[in-house]
C-alpha positions as CSV (number, residue, x, y, z in Angstrom):
1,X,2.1,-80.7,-147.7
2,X,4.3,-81.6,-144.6
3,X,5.6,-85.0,-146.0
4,X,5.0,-88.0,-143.2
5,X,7.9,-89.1,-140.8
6,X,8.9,-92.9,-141.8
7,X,10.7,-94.3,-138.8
8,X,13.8,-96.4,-140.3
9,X,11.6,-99.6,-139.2
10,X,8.4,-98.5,-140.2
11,X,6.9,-102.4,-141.6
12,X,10.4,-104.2,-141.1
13,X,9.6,-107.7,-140.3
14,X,11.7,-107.2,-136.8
15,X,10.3,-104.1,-135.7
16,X,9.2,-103.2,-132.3
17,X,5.7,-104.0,-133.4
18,X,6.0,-107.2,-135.3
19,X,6.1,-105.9,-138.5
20,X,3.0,-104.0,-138.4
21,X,2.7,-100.8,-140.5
22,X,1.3,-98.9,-137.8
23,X,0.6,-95.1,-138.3
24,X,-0.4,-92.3,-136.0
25,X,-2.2,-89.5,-137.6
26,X,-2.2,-86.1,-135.6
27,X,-4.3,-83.0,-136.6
28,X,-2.3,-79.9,-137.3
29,X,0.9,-77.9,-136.8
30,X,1.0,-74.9,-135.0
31,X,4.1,-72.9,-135.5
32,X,5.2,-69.0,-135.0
33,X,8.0,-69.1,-137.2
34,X,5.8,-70.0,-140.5
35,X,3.0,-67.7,-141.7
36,X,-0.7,-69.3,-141.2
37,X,-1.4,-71.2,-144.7
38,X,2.1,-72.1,-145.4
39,X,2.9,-75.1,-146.8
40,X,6.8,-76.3,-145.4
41,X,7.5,-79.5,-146.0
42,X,10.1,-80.8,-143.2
43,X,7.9,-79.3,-140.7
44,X,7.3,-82.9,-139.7
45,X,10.2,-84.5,-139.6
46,X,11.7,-81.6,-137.8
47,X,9.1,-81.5,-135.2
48,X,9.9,-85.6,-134.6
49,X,13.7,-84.9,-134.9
50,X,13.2,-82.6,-132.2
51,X,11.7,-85.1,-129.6
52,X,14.0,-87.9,-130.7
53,X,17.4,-85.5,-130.0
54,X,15.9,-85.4,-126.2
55,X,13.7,-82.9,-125.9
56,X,9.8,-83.7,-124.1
57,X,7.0,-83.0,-126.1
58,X,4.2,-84.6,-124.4
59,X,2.3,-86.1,-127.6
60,X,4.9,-88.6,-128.9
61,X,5.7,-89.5,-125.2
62,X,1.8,-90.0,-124.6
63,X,1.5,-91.9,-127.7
64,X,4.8,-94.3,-127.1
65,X,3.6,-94.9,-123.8
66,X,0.0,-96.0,-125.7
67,X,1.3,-97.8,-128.3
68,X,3.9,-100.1,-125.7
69,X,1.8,-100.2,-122.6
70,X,4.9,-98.8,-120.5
71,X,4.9,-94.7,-119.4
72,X,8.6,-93.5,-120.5
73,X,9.4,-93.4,-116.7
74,X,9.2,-97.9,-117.2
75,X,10.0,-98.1,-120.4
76,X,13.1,-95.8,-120.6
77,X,13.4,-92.8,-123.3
78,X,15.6,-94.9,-125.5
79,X,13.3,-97.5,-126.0
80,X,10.2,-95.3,-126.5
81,X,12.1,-93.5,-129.1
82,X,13.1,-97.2,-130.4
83,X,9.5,-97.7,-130.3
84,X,9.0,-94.6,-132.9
85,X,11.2,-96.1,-135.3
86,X,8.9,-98.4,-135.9
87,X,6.1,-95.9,-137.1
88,X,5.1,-93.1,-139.3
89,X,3.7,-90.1,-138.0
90,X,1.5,-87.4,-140.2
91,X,-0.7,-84.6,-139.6
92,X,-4.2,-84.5,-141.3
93,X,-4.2,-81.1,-142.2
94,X,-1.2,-80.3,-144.5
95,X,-0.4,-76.3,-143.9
96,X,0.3,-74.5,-140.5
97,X,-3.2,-73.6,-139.0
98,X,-2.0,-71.1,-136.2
99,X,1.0,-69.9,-134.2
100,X,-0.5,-71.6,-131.0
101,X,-3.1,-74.4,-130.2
102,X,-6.2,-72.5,-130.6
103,X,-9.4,-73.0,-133.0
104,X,-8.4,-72.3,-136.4
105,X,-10.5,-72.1,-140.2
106,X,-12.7,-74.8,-140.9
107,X,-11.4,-74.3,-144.4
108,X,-7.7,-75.7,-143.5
109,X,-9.7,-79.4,-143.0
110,X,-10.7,-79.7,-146.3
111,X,-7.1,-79.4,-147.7
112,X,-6.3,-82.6,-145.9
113,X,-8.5,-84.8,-147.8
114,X,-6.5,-85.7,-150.9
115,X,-3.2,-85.3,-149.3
116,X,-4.4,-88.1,-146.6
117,X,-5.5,-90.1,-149.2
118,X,-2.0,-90.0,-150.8
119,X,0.0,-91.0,-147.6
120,X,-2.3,-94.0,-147.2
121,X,-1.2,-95.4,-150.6
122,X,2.3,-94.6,-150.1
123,X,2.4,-96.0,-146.7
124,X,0.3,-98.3,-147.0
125,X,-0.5,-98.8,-143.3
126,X,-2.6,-102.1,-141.7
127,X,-3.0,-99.7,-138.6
128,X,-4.2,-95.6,-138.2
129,X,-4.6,-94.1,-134.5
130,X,-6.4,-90.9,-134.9
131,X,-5.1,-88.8,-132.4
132,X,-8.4,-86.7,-131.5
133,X,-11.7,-87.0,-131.2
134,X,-12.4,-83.7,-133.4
135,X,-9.8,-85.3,-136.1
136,X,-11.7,-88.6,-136.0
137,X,-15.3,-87.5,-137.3
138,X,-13.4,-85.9,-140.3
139,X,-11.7,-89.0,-141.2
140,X,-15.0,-90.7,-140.7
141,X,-17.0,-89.0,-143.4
142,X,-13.8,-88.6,-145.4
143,X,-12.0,-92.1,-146.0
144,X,-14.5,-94.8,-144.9
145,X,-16.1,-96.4,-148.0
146,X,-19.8,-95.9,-147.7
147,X,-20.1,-94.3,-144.6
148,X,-23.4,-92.0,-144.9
149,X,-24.2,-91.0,-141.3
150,X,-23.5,-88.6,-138.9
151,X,-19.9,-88.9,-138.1
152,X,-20.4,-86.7,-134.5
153,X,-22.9,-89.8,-133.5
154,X,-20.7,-92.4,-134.5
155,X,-20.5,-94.9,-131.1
156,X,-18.0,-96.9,-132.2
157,X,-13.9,-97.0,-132.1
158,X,-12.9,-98.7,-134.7
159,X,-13.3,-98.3,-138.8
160,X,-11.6,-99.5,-141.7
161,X,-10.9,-97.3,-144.1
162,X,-10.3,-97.4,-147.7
163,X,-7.1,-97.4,-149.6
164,X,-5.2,-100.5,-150.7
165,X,-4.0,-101.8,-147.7
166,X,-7.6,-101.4,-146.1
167,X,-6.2,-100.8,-142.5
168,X,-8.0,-100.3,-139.5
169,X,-8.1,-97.2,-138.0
170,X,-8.7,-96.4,-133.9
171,X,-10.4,-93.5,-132.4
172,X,-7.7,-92.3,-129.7
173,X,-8.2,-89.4,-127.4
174,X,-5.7,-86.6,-127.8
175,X,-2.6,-87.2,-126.1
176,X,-2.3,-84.2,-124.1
177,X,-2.6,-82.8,-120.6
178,X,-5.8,-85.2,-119.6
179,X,-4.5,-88.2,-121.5
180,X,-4.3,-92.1,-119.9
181,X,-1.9,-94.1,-121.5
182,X,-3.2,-96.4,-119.5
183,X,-6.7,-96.6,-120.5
184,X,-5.8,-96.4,-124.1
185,X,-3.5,-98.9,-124.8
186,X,-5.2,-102.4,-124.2
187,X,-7.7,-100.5,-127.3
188,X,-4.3,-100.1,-129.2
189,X,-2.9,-103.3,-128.4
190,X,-6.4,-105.3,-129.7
191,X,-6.2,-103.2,-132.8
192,X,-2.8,-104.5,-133.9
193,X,-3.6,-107.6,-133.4
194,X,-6.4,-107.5,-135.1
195,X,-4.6,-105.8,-138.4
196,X,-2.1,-108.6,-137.1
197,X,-4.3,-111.4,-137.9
198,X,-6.2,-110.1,-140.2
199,X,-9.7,-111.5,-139.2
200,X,-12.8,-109.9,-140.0
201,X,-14.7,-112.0,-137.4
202,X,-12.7,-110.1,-134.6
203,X,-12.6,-106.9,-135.9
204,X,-16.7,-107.1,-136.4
205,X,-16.6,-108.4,-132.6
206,X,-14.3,-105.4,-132.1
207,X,-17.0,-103.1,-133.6
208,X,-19.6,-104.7,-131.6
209,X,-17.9,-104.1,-128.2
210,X,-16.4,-100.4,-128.5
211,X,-17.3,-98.6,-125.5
212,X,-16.6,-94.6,-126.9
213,X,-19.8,-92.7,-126.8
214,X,-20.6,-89.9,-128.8
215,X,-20.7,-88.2,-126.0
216,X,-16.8,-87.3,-125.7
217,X,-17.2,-85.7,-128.8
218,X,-17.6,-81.3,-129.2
219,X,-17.1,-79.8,-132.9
């Protein structure tokens, strides 16, 4: 698989996020110079090293500016790339899907499932944004104890998902081109303190409330 980036602060007790284990999950990598099925390991971490060495790539920016409240033009680069230190970042399915963002096999989701469920014990995370609202159904049916519906129906943003650490896990829109940060991070911001606190009574209020509709979502 492409193994997770672990940001050098990723659940440091002084970390930009209070020592929350906070990870993003993203869907896929596309890439022209790897052959469609391949397995290459660094993948991630050269993707992040990328973005961290200067370069703008629009998802981590979109997500840093979520996760802190501040676009990169308030925060400052260095601090939203501060900010990424105290993360991890994986991709869902393990293997390059395509040499550009198109729809790719249906086939290449299933090979995620076991691998994902790997990261979470290694990392061990009390929060997951899933970045995408095709991703999210899949993680749905996939890694939330019990959960028998229809995960294209499912009205709510927040689940907690299995593993050891039990985190919580937020439905995000895809941080591309149409993408608030705005709008999204108050949602990110009551998630970690939820995972923060730890209480069930506001994460079942949290449940109650959510606001996503079905309706956002297209296979």
């Amino acid at each position: 698989m492409a193994d997770p980036w672990i940001g050098d602060a990723f659940g440091t007790s002084g970390n930009e996020l209070g020592g929350i284990r906070l990870l993003v999950l993203g869907e896929s990598h596309y890439s022209s110079k790897h052959s469609v099925g391949q397995v290459y390991p660094p993948m991630t971490h050269e993707v992040m090293q990328h973005y961290l060495a200067g370069n703008h790539l629009r998802f981590f920016a979109n997500v840093a500016a979520a996760v802190s409240g501040l676009s990169q033009a308030k925060a400052g680069r260095s601090k939203h790339y501060q900010l990424w230190q105290s993360m991890a970042f994986y991709n869902y399915i393990p293997v390059t899907v395509a040499d550009s963002a198109r729809k790719f096999d249906e086939r290449f989701w299933e090979l995620g499932t076991q691998e994902f469920e790997k990261v979470l014990e290694d990392l061990r995370p009390d929060a997951v944004v899933v970045c995408g609202y095709r991703l999210f159904p899949r993680v749905l049916r996939r890694h939330v104890p019990g959960f028998a519906g229809d995960p294209w129906k499912f009205d709510r943003d927040i689940v907690q998902l299995g593993g050891n650490s039990r985190p919580l896990a937020l439905r995000m829109m895809h941080p591309s081109a149409a993408f608030s940060a705005k709008a999204w991070a108050p949602k990110i911001s009551e998630m970690l303190q939820a995972s923060r606190k730890r209480d069930l009574s506001e994460v079942r209020l949290m449940l109650q409330t959510a606001d996503t509709r079905s309706s956002r979502f297209q296979a």
